[in-house]
C-alpha positions as CSV (number, residue, x, y, z in Angstrom):
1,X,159.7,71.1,150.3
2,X,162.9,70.0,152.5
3,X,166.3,71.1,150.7
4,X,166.7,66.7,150.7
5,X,163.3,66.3,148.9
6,X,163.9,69.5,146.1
7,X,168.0,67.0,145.6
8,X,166.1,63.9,145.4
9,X,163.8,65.4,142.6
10,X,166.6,67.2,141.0
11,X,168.5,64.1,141.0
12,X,165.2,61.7,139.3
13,X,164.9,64.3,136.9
14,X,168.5,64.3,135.7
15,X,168.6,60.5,135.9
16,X,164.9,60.1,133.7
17,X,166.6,62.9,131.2
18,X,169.5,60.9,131.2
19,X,167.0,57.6,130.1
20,X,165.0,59.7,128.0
21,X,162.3,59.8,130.0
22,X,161.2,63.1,129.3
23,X,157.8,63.2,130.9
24,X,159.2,62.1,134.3
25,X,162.0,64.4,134.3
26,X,159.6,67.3,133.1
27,X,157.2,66.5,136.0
28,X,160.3,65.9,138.6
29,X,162.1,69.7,136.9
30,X,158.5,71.6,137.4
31,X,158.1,70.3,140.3
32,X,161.4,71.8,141.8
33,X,161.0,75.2,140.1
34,X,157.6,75.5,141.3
35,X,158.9,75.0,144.8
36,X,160.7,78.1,144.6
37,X,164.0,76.7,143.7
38,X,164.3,78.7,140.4
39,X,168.4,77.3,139.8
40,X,169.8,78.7,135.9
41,X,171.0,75.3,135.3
42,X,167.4,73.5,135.8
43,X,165.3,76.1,133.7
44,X,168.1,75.4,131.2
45,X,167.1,72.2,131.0
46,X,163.6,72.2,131.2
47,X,164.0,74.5,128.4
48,X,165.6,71.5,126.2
49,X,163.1,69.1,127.3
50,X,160.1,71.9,126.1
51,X,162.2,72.1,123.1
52,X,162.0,68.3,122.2
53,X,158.6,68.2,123.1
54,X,157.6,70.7,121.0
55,X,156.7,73.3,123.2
56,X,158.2,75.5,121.8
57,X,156.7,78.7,124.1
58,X,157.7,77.4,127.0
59,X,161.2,76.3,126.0
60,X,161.2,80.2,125.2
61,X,160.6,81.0,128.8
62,X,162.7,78.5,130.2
63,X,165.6,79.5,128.5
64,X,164.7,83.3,128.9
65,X,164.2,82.5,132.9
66,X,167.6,80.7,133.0
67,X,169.3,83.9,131.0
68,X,168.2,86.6,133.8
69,X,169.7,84.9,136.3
70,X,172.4,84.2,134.4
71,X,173.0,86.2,131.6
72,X,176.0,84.9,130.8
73,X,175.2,81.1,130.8
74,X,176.5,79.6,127.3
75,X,175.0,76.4,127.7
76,X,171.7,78.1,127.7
77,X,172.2,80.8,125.1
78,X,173.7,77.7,122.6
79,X,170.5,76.0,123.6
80,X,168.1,79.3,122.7
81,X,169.8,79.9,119.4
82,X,169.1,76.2,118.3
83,X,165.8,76.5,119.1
84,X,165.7,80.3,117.2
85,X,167.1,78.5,114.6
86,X,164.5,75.7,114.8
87,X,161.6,78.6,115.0
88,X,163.0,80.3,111.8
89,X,164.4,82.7,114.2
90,X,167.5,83.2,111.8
91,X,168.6,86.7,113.2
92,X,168.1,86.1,117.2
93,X,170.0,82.8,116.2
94,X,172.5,84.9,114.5
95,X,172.8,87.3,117.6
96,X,173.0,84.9,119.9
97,X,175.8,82.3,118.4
98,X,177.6,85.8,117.9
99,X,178.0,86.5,121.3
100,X,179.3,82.9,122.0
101,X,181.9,83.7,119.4
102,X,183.4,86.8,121.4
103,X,183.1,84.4,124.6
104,X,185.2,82.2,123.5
105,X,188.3,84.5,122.6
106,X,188.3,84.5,126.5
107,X,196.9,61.0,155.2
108,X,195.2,58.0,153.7
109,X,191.4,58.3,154.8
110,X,188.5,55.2,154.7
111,X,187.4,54.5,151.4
112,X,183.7,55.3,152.1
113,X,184.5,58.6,154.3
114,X,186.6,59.4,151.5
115,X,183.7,59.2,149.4
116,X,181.2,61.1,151.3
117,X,183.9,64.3,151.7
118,X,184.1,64.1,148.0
119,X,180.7,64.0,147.4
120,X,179.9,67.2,150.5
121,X,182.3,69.4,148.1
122,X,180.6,68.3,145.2
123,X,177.4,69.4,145.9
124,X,178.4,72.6,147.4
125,X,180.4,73.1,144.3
126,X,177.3,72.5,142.4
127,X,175.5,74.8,144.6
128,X,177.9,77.9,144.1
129,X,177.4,77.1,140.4
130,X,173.8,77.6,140.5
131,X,174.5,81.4,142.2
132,X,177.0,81.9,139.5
133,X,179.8,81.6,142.0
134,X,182.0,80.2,139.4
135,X,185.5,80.2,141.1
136,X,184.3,78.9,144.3
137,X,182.4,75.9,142.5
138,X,186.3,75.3,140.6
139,X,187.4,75.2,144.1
140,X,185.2,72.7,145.1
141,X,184.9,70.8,142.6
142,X,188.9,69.8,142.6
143,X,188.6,69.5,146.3
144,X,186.1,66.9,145.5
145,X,188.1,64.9,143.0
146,X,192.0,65.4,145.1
147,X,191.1,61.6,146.8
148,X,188.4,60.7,144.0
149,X,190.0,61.8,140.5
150,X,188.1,59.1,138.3
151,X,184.7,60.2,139.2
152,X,184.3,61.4,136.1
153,X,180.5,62.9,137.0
154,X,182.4,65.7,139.0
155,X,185.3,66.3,136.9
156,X,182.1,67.0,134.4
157,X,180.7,69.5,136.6
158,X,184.2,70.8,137.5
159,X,184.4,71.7,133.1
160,X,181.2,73.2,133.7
161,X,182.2,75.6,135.6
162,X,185.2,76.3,133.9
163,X,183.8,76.9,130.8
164,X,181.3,79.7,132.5
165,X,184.7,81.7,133.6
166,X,185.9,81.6,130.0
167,X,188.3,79.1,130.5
168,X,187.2,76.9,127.4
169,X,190.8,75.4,127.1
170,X,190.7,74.1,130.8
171,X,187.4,72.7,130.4
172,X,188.0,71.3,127.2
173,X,190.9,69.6,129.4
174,X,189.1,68.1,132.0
175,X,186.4,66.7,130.1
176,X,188.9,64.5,127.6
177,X,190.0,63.0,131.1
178,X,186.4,62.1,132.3
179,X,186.0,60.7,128.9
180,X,189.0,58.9,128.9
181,X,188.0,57.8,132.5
182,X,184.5,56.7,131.6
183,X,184.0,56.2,128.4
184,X,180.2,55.7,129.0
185,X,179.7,58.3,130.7
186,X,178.0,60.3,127.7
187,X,177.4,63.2,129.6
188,X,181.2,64.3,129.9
189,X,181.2,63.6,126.0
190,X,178.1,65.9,124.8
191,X,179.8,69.1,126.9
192,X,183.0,68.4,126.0
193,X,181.9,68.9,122.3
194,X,179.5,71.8,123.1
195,X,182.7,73.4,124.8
196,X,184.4,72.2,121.2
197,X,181.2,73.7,119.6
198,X,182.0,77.4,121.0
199,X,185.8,77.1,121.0
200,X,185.0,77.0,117.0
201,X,185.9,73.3,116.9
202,X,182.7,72.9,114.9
203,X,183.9,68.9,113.3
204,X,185.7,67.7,116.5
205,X,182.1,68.5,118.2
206,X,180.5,67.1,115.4
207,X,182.4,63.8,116.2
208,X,182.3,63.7,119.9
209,X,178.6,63.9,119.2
210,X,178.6,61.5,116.8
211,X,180.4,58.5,119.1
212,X,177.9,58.8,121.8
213,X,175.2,58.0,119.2
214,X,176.8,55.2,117.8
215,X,176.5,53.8,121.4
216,X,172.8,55.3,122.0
217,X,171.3,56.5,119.3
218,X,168.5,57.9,120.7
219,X,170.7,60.2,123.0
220,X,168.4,63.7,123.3
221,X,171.2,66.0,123.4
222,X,173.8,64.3,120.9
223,X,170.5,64.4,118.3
224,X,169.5,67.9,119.4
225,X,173.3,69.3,119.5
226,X,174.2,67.3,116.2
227,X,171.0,68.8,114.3
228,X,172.3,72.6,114.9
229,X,173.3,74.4,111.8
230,X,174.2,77.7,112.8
């Protein structure tokens, strides 16, 4: 599989999530990972879409796969203690939302060049994210939005990252402005209240989840996020 096939199925399947699609983006995910491109980031996900299909096992795997790459990942331990939690796991949940508490005591250039530049140090940021290179994906992710600051898709990816170095403060930053940049854009709004979520910020989550719903109410994550209860 050519590294532009494994982006175009990582893109459908992120796009069919997205639409709530979850079959597509499952078969689009698998597809990836059974190429060999075993990213933290797309077992993480897979491991939600396993959750909300009930399979519960594999979400188990998925999340587990996703944690030994990346150990540290708090998306994707949040994601494992809902589903502990959803198991009658109460303990591993316990552990688990634990550990998240100690984490987060830490010249003018052509319009269209402009937007392919943006969009080459976007996806290498997104690439150094995947290896856990966190402070090189920061670094590319602002060089990405210096001409393009409204694109609120890598300012997203730019909290991301922020939020795996500890930084919850920053992240919790840059999502309001993607928010406030594209209101829509309900992606920015679910992490910026999971980075709420593990700042302690357990109601302002609860209501940036709750805002997307009243726009989409059958958002996956906003239900899956707002049905935690730690």
């Amino acid at each position: 599989m050519t590294t532009e096939q494994t982006q175009a199925l990582i893109e459908n399947g992120k796009r069919a999530f997205e639409n709530n699609d979850l079959k597509q983006a499952r078969t689009c995910l698998e597809a990836v990972v059974k190429g060999g491109r075993r990213y933290a980031d797309l077992l993480n996900l897979l491991g939600v879409i396993y959750h909300q299909e009930g399979q519960f096992n594999k979400a188990l795997e998925a999340f587990g796969e996703a944690l030994k790459i990346n150990p540290d990942y708090l998306e994707a331990n949040l994601n494992l203690a809902v589903l502990y939690n959803d198991l009658g796991q109460y303990a591993q949940a316990r552990k688990l939302y634990k550990r998240l508490g100690k984490r987060s005591k830490q010249a003018p250039i052509d319009p269209i060049l402009n937007g392919k530049l943006s969009n080459q140090h976007a996806v290498l940021g997104q690439t150094y994210f995947r290896l856990g290179r966190y402070d090189e994906a920061i670094d590319e992710f602002r060089k990405a939005l210096v001409s393009n600051p409204k694109y609120a898709d890598i300012r997203t990816h730019l909290a991301l990252a922020l939020r795996e170095t500890g930084d919850l403060a920053a992240s919790i930053k840059e999502l309001r402005c993607a928010c406030r940049d594209k209101p829509k854009y309900h992606e920015a709004r679910v992490q910026l209240g999971l980075s709420l979520y593990i700042k302690g910020q357990k109601k302002a989550a609860t209501l940036e989840w709750q805002r997307i719903l009243k726009q989409n109410p059958k958002h996956t994550k906003a239900q899956m996020y707002l049905e935690m209860n730690p």
